[in-house]
C-alpha positions in Angstrom: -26.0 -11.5 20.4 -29.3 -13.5 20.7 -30.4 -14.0 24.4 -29.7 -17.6 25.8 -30.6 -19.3 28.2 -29.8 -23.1 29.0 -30.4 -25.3 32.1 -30.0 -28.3 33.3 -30.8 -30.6 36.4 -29.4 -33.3 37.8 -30.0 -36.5 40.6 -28.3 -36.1 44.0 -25.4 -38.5 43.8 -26.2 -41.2 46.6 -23.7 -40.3 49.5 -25.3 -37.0 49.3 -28.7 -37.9 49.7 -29.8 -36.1 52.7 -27.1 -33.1 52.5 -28.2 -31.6 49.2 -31.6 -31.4 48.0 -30.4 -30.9 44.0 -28.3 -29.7 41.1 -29.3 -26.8 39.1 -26.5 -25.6 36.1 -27.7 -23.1 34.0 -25.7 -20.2 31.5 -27.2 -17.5 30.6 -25.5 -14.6 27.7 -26.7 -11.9 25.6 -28.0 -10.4 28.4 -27.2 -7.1 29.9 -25.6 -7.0 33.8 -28.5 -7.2 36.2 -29.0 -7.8 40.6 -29.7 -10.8 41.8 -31.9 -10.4 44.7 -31.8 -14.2 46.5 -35.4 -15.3 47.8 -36.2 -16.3 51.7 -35.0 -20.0 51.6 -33.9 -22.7 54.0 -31.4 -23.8 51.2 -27.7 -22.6 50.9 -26.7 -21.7 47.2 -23.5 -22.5 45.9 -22.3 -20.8 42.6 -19.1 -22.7 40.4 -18.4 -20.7 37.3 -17.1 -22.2 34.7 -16.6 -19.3 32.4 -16.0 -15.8 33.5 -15.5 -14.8 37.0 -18.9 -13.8 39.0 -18.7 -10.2 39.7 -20.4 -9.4 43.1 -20.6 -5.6 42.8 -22.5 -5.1 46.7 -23.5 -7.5 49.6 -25.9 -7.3 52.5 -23.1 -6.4 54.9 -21.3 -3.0 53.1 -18.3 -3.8 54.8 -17.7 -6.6 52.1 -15.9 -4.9 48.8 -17.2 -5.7 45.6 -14.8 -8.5 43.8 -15.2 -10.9 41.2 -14.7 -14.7 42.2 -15.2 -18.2 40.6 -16.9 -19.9 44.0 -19.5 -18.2 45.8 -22.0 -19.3 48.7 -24.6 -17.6 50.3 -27.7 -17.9 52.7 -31.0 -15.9 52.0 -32.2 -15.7 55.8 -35.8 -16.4 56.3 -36.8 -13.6 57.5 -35.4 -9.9 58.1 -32.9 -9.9 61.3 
């Protein structure tokens, strides 16, 4: 399969003004697995997948067990603890 890669970006609906700073969809196949290493950010990222479940294979804390979900949210601290 041909790598793709699509994106899009929405508005923040009006009663969330404030709460969330934007929308961000994007799909992305044809590609082999890979780690996501999160950047520093004051930002929260929540992850809905419409498709296949998200496989989380490690975390920061060991103690969590790898698992595949549909939701996921996560903070990338600022700086090391």
């Amino acid at each position: 399969m041909e790598p793709v890669v699509d994106y899009s970006t929405r508005a923040v609906a009006e009663p969330l003004r404030g709460l969330v700073d934007g929308y961000l969809g994007y799909r992305m196949a044809g590609f082999p697995a890979g780690i996501h290493r999160g950047l520093p950010s004051r930002h929260m990222t929540f992850i809905v997948s419409i498709g296949a479940p998200i496989v989380v294979c490690a975390q920061t804390f060991r103690r969590n067990i790898p698992t595949a979900i549909g939701v996921y949210s996560a903070v990338c601290r600022r700086r090391p603890r």
